[in-house]
Every structure is written in structure tokens, then in C-alpha cells.
C-alpha positions as CSV (number, residue, x, y, z in Angstrom):
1,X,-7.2,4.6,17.3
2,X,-8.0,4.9,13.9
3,X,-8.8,1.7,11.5
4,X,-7.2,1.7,8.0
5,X,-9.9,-0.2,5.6
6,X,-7.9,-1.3,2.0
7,X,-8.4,-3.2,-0.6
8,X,-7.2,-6.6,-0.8
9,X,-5.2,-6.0,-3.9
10,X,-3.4,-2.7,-2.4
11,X,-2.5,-5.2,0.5
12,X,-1.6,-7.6,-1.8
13,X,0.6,-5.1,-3.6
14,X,1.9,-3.8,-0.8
15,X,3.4,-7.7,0.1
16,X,4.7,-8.5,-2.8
17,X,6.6,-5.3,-3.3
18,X,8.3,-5.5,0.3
19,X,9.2,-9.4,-0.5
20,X,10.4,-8.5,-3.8
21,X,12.3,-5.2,-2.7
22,X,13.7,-7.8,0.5
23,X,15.2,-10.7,-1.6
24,X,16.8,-7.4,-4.1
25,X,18.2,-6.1,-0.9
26,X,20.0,-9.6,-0.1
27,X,21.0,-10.5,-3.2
28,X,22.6,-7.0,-3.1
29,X,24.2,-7.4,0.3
30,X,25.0,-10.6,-0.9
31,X,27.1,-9.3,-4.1
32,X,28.6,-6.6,-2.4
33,X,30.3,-8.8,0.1
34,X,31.3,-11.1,-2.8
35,X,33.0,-7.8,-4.9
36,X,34.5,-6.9,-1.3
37,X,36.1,-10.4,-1.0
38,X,37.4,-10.5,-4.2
39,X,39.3,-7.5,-3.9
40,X,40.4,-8.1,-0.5
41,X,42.2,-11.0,-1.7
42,X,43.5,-10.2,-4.8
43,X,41.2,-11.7,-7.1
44,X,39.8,-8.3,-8.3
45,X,43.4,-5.5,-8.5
46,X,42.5,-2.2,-6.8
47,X,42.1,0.2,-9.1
48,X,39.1,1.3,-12.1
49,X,37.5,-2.1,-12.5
50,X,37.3,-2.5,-8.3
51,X,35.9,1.3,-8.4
52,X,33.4,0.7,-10.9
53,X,32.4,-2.8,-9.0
54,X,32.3,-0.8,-5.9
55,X,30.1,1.7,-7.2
56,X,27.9,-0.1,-9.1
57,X,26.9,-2.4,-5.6
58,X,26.6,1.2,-3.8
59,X,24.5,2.5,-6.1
60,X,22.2,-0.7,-6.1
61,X,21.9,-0.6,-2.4
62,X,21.0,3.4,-2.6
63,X,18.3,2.3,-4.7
64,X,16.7,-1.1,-2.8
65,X,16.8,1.6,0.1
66,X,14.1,3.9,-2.0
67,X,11.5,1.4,-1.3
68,X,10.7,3.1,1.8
69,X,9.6,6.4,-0.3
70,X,7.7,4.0,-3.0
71,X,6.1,2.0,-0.2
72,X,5.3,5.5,1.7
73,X,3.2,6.5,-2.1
74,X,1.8,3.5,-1.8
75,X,0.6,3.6,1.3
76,X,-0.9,7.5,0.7
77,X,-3.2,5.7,-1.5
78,X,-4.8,4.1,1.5
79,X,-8.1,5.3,2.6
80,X,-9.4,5.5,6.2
81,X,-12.7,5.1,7.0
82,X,-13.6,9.1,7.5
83,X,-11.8,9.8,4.3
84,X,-13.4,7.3,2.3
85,X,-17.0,8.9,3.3
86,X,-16.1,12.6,2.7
């Protein structure tokens, strides 16, 4: 088994990204069921503005799900211990 050696601030980079991009991911979750209730009882009338709400909560989600590519760069920056000697 290989051993990953990084420095401290990549892995304290690396956990405050993943808490950060974890709270934006429930406060999205969190909004989007809030837009869904809305509509589902009529507080929001099907139609553009319900669309546009709809949208605007997918597209947040799409992109609180790119962390895993960021976090994947990130983590390409780590060195193991044969590469950090060559």
C-alpha cells in the first residue's frame, strides 16, 4: 500500500472545501424542497416563475455536485513519497 505524504495546509484545504461544499449542498436541498412545497400547494402558480425557481435550484445542485471534479484537482496535487523524490 502506498502512503500519501501532504502538506498540512493541502489537508487543511481539502477540509474546509468538503465542509463548505457540504453545508452548500444542504442549504440547497434545503431550498429546493422549500420551492417544491410552495408550488405544490399553491403558494408559487405553475407556470414561468415556478420554472425559473425550479431551474435555478437544479442548476445549483448541478453545480455543489462539481466538487467531486474540484476535489479530484485537488487531490492531483498530492504527492506520494516516490514522486516527491523523482
Amino acid at each position: 500500500m502506498k502512503k500519501i505524504i501532504i502538506a498540512p495546509e493541502l489537508h487543511d484545504a481539502l477540509e474546509n472545501y468538503s465542509c463548505k461544499m457540504e453545508q452548500l449542498k444542504n442549504l440547497i436541498d434545503f431550498i429546493n424542497d422549500w420551492v417544491w412545497e410552495q408550488v405544490s400547494i399553491g403558494n408559487i402558480e405553475e407556470g414561468k416563475t415556478a420554472d425559473k425557481l425550479r431551474c435555478l435550484t437544479d442548476n445549483l445542485s448541478d453545480l455543489s455536485h462539481l466538487r467531486d471534479s474540484e476535489l479530484s484537482a485537488i487531490v492531483d496535487n498530492v504527492r506520494s513519497p516516490e514522486a516527491a523524490t523523482d
